[in-house]
C-alpha positions, 0 to 999 in steps of 0.5 A: 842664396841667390843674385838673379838666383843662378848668379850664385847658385854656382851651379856644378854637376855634370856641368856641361862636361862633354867630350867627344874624342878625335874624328876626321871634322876639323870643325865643329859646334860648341853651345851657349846659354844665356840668360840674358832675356826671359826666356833664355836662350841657347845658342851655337857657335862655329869652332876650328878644331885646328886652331882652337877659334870660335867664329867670331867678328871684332871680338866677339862670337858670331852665332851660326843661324838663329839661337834656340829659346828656353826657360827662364834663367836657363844653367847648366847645358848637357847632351846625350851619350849620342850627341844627338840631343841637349837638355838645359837646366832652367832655373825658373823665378820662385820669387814671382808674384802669385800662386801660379807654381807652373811659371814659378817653377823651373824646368828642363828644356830638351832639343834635338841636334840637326845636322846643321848644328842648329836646335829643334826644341822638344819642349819644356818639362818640369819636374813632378809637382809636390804640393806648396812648393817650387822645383828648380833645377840647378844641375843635370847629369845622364846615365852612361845608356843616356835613359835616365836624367838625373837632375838636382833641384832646389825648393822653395815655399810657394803655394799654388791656386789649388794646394791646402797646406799647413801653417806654411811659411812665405812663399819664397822661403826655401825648402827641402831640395830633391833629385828629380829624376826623367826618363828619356826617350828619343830626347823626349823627357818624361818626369817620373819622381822626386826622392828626399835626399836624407840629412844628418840629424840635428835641430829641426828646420837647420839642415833643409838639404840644398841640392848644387851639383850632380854626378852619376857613375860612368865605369864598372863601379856600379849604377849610382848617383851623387849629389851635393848638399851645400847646406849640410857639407855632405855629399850623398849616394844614391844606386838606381836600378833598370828603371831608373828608381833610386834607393840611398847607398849604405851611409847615406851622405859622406862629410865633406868641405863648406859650401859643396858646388861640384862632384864628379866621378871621372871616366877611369877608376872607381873615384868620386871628387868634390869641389867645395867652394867655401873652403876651397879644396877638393875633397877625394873618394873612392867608391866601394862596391855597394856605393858607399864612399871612402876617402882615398887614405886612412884620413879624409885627403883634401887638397887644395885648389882655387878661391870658390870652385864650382865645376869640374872636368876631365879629359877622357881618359882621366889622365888630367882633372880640372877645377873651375874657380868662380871667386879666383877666376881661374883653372887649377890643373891635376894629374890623377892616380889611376891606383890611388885616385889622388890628384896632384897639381901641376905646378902654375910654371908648368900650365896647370894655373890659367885666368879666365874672365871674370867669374866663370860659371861652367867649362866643357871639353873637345878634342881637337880632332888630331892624333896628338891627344890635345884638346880645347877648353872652353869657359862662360864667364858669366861676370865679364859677358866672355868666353874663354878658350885654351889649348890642352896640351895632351903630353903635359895636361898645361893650359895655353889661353888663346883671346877671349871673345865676348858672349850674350849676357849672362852666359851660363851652361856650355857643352861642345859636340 
């Protein structure tokens, strides 16, 4: 399943999409993780909002004051609807050897942003314990009034010093993932509940549900959240209540292609997408009253994007979506219906195709701060140790790329601020 586990977890979600739109600043910060030491790290870097530039010296990125540690492997990398605090995904080591599941399992790392842009942490918090297994977070996504954090989290068989359990298999088998959910308080996380994610019927032991990515609804659609389960090539609803309890949506789990990585409900119309990376198309959805998910015609409407996607973003208004493709090192560029909720693609002439380094693994969004409505794109390319930038052109949604500049090892999660 794994290559230092997150390698090919390929994780999606709310993967560090971030957006903060227009401002007088012509600078700004934009955030790295790496996993390139145990624990990882997070790190902030200087960008010229005018010129699309990352601070860097001969190539390669120039931090701004001293990176932040976090746990180990850390993933995806989001903030607060405020900006004011960030939450990593860390992935944890659930091959460790021994019965401690408390350095075996993940985590999520939470920080408050001071004004310099540097980060304070405000710790490590796992997700509730359930006995004779380990949780690892691999993707995270946050309610609109930034009180709950939702998180989908991997499992595997491991036994702790103090868990009697039945004829288990070996530790490091993987096991049944959940949604993990956190309230949030002043940044502080407090881990509240795990919920099963249901799986279509079939033999026992062949649909053990693998959490990738993680989405919760951001318009007038409702208060709901989607996760995808990459085992079972479904992806399924949840609605949440005031107290951020999760109950499933009518019909439960929504087929969709091999390999889910990615979903995402954009700012604009009530429409969910997926990404799916073993057959390399985007699945469309619009999303009824009650939760439950329709494709966006009388047939499921696929289209097709780049070799193994694994994020997705939008710019704020949902005028453009963009596809991130791990296997094709690459930016697919679209045009989203407002009505209907069909993508179409911008044509590779015309920028809607761009390269990155070598096998990205999650992308964020930042204004550039003019009234011209462009923005700057930013990738971590965690095979060739790179970040990718490009230019937004607001009229057109065409990707211009600027030089990419070389990273820590292993740079994962990015958001911008």
């Amino acid at each position: 399943m794994k290559s230092g586990w997150l390698r090919c977890a390929l994780i999606a979600s709310s993967l560090a999409l971030l957006v903060n739109c227009g401002g007088s600043s012509k600078s700004t910060f934009v955030y790295l993780a790496s996993q390139g030491s145990d624990p990882g790290t997070v790190t902030a870097y200087s960008l010229n909002l005018s010129k699309g530039t990352l601070h860097s010296d001969n190539g390669a990125l120039t931090p701004t004051g001293k990176s932040a540690a976090t746990g180990t492997q850390p993933g995806p990398l989001i903030f607060d609807p405020t900006n004011t605090f960030a939450f990593v995904a860390d992935f944890g080591n659930p091959q460790l050897a021994g019965n401690d599941n408390t350095k075996k399992s993940g985590d999520i790392a939470a920080f408050s942003v001071n004004t310099d842009g540097s980060l304070t942490s405000k710790g490590l918090t796992p997700p509730s314990a359930i006995p004779c297994v380990s949780l690892h977070p691999v993707a995270l996504a946050m309610d609109p009034g930034g009180k709950f954090l939702f998180v989908a989290s991997q499992a595997f068989s491991n036994v702790g010093a103090t868990d009697t359990c039945t004829s288990p298999p070996p530790n490091g088998t993987p096991a049944a993932g959940v949604v993990s959910v956190f309230t949030v308080s002043s940044g502080a996380l407090t881990a509240a509940a795990n919920v099963a994610i249901p799986v279509p019927a079939g033999p026992p032991g062949t649909n053990t549900p693998t959490p990738t990515a993680i989405a919760v609804t951001n318009t007038a659609a409702g208060n709901f959240v989607y996760v995808t389960d990459s085992t079972n090539a479904t992806v399924v609803g949840f609605a949440f209540d005031a107290n951020g309890a999760l109950t499933s949506v009518p019909g439960q789990f929504f087929a969709v292609g091999n390999t889910p990585r990615a979903v995402l409900c954009p700012p604009a119309g009530a429409f969910l997408y997926v990404a799916n990376a073993g057959s390399d198309n985007i699945y469309e959805f619009t999303i009824n009253t009650d939760g439950s998910l329709m494709p966006i015609s009388t047939t499921t409407t696929v289209i097709g994007t780049g070799v193994g996607p694994i994020a997705m973003l939008t710019d704020p208004t949902a005028k453009y979506l963009y596809a991130l493709a791990n296997g094709g090192s690459q930016i697919t560029a679209y045009t989203v219906n407002h009505v209907t909720g069909a993508l179409t693609a911008i044509t590779v002439a015309n920028g809607g195709t761009v390269s990155t380094g070598v096998n990205p693994v999650a992308f964020t969004i930042r204004s550039d701060g003019s009234t011209s409505g462009n923005f700057w794109v930013l990738t971590s390319n965690f095979g060739s140790n790179t970040v990718s930038t490009f230019l937004l052109n607001g009229a057109t949604g065409a990707l211009v790329p600027l030089p990419q500049l070389t990273s820590p090892v292993a740079p994962f999660g990015i958001a911008a601020r």
